[in-house]
C-alpha positions in Angstrom: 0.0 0.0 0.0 1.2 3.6 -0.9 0.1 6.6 0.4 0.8 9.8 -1.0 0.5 13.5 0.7 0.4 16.6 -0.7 0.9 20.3 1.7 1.3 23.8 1.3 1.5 26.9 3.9 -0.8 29.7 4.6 0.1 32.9 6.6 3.7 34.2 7.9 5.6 32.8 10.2 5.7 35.7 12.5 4.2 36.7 15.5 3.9 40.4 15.4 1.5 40.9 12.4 0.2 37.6 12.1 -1.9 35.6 14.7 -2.3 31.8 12.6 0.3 29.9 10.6 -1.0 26.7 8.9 0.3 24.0 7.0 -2.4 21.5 5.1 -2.9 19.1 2.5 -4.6 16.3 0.9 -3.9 12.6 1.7 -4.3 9.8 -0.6 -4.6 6.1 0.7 -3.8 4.8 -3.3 -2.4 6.1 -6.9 -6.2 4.6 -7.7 -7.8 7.6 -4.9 -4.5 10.8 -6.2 -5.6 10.2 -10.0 -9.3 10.2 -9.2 -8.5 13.4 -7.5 -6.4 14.7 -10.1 -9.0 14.9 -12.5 -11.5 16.2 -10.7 -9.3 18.9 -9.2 -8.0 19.6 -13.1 -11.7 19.5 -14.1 -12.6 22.3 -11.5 -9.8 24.4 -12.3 -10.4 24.3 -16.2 -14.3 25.8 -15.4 -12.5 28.4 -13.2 -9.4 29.1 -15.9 -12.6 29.6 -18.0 -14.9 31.4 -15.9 -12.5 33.8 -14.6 -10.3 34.4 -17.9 -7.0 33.3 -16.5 -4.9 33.0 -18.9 -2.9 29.5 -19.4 0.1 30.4 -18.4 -0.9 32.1 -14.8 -1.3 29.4 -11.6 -4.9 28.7 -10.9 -3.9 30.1 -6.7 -6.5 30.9 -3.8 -4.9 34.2 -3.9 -6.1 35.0 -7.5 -9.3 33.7 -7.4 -13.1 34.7 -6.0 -14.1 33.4 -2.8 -16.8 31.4 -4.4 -14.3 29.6 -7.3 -12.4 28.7 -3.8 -15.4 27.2 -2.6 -15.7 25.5 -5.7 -11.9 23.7 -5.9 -12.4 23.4 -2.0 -15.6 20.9 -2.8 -13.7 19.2 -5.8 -11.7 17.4 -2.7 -15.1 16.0 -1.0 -14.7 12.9 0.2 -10.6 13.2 0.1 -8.9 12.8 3.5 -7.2 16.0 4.8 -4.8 17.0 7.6 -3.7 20.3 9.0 -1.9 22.1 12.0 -3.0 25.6 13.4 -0.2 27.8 15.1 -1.7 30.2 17.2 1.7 32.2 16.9 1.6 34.5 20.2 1.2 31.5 22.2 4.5 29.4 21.2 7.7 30.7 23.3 8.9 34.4 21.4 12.8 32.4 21.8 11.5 30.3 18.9 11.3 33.6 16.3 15.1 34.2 17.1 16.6 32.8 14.2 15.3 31.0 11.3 17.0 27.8 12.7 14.9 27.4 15.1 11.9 28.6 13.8 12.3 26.0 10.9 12.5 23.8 14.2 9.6 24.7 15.1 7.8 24.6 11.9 9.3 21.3 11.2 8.0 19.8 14.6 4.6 21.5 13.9 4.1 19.5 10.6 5.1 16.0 11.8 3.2 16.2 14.6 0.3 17.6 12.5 0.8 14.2 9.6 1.4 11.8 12.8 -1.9 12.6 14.5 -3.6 12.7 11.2 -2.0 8.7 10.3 -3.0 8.0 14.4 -6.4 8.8 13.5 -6.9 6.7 10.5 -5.4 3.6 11.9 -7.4 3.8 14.9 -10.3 4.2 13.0 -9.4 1.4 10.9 -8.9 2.5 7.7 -5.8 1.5 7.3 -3.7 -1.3 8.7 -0.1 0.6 9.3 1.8 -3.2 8.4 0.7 -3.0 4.8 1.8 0.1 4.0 5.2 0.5 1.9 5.7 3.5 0.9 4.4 7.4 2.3 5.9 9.5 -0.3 5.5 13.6 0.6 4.7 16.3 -2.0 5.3 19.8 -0.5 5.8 23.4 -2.0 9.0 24.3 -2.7 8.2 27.5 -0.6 7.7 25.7 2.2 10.9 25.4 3.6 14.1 27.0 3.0 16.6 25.1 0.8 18.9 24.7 3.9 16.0 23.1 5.8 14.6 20.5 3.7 17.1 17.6 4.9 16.0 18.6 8.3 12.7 17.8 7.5 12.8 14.8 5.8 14.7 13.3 8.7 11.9 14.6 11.1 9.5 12.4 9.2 11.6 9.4 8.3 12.2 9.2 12.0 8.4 9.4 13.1 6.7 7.4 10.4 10.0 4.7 10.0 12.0 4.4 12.4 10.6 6.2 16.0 11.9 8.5 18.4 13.5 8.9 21.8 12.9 11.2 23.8 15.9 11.7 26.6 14.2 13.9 29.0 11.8 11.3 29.8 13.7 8.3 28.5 10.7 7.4 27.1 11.1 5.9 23.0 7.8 6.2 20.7 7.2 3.7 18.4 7.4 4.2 14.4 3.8 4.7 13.0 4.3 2.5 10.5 7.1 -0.3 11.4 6.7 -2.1 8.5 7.6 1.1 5.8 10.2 0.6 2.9 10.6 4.3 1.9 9.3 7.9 3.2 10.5 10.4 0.5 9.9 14.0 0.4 9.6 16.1 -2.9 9.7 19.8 -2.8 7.4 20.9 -5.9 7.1 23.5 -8.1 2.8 23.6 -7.5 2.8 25.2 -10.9 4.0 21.5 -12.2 1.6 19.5 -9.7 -1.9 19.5 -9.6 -2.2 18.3 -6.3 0.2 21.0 -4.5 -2.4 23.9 -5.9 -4.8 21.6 -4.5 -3.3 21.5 -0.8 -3.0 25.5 -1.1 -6.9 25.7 -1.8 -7.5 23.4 1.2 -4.8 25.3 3.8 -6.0 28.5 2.6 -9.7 27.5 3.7 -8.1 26.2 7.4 -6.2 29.7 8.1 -9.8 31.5 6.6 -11.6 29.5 8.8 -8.9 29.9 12.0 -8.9 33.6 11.7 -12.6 33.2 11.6 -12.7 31.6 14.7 -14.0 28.5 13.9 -11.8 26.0 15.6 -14.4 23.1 14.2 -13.5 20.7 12.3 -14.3 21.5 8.4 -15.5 17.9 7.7 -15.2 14.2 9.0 -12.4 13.7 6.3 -10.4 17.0 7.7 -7.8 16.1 10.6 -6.9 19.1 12.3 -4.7 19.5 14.9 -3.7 23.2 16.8 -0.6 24.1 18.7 0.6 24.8 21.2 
């Protein structure tokens, strides 16, 4: 079994003008479920392209698009599984904004924890069964994370989903999520080149709407959300 995630970023990861960061995405449980997706994503965006005279060349983006065409791509996902992390930013400890080390730390943590609790969630549910799945294979926006920083990141999650951590302060090791995994692999993606990226920045531009909103509910059943600190 393969699973395949796709994640982008909404807000700015700073504290003094911004009160939510977000990561999200769009989880697929088979290649079957991402090309069903894709077309009906690629579908949606081709009425919007048309609707709203973008021309070819120019990224179908929440940014560049009515609320209501959002709405629309937002719905295309129905059905498909979603995760997401909300950073209420004046909460987390000011020492983390320092440097960009450890805020890409921090960020880092934050999206691990955010996939983890999201994979938790699913297995306990029983939707999957974490020993037959081979492969978790990552698609995130190349803005996401500076150059310097993508290693980093792609440890973070080998280590949770493959191998399992150890924590020393309480001497206390967690268990991989999935013990039985091959390969986790993390692409950083240009999202004018992958459907599914544009995708995951409709769907975590819908969570930070919805966080500075106030709505701390859950968007639907399919939508794992988790908020920090």
């Amino acid at each position: 079994m393969d699973i395949f995630v796709y994640s982008d970023e909404s807000g700015v990861f700073d504290y003094k003008h911004n009160k939510y960061f977000v990561f999200a995405g769009v989880v697929f449980l088979s290649k079957t479920e991402k090309d069903k997706y894709t077309r009906l994503y690629t579908k949606a965006e081709k009425d919007i392209r048309t609707s709203e005279s973008i021309a070819k060349e120019t990224e179908v983006k929440a940014t560049g698009i009515s609320n209501k065409n959002k709405g629309k791509l937002f719905r295309s996902l129905n059905k498909a599984y979603k995760f997401g992390v909300v950073i209420e930013q004046k909460r987390i400890l000011q020492k983390i904004y320092a440097d960009k080390k450890s805020k890409q730390r921090y960020l880092d943590y934050a999206y691990k924890i955010a996939i983890k609790r999201f994979f938790e969630k699913v297995i306990s549910d029983g939707i999957i069964n974490p020993s037959e799945v081979e492969n978790i294979r990552f698609f995130i926006d190349e803005h996401s994370t500076a150059t310097n920083g993508r290693y980093e990141l792609r440890e973070a999650l080998e280590q949770e989903l493959k191998w399992g951590t150890f924590n020393y302060s309480w001497n206390t090791f967690y268990p991989p999520v999935f013990p039985k995994v091959k390969s986790v692999t993390v692409d950083f993606c240009d999202s004018a080149s992958k459907t599914l990226v544009r995708a995951a920045d409709i769907v975590a531009n819908k969570l930070y709407y919805k966080a500075n909103s106030g709505q701390k509910s859950s968007l639907d059943s399919n939508f794992i959300i988790t908020y920090l600190p």
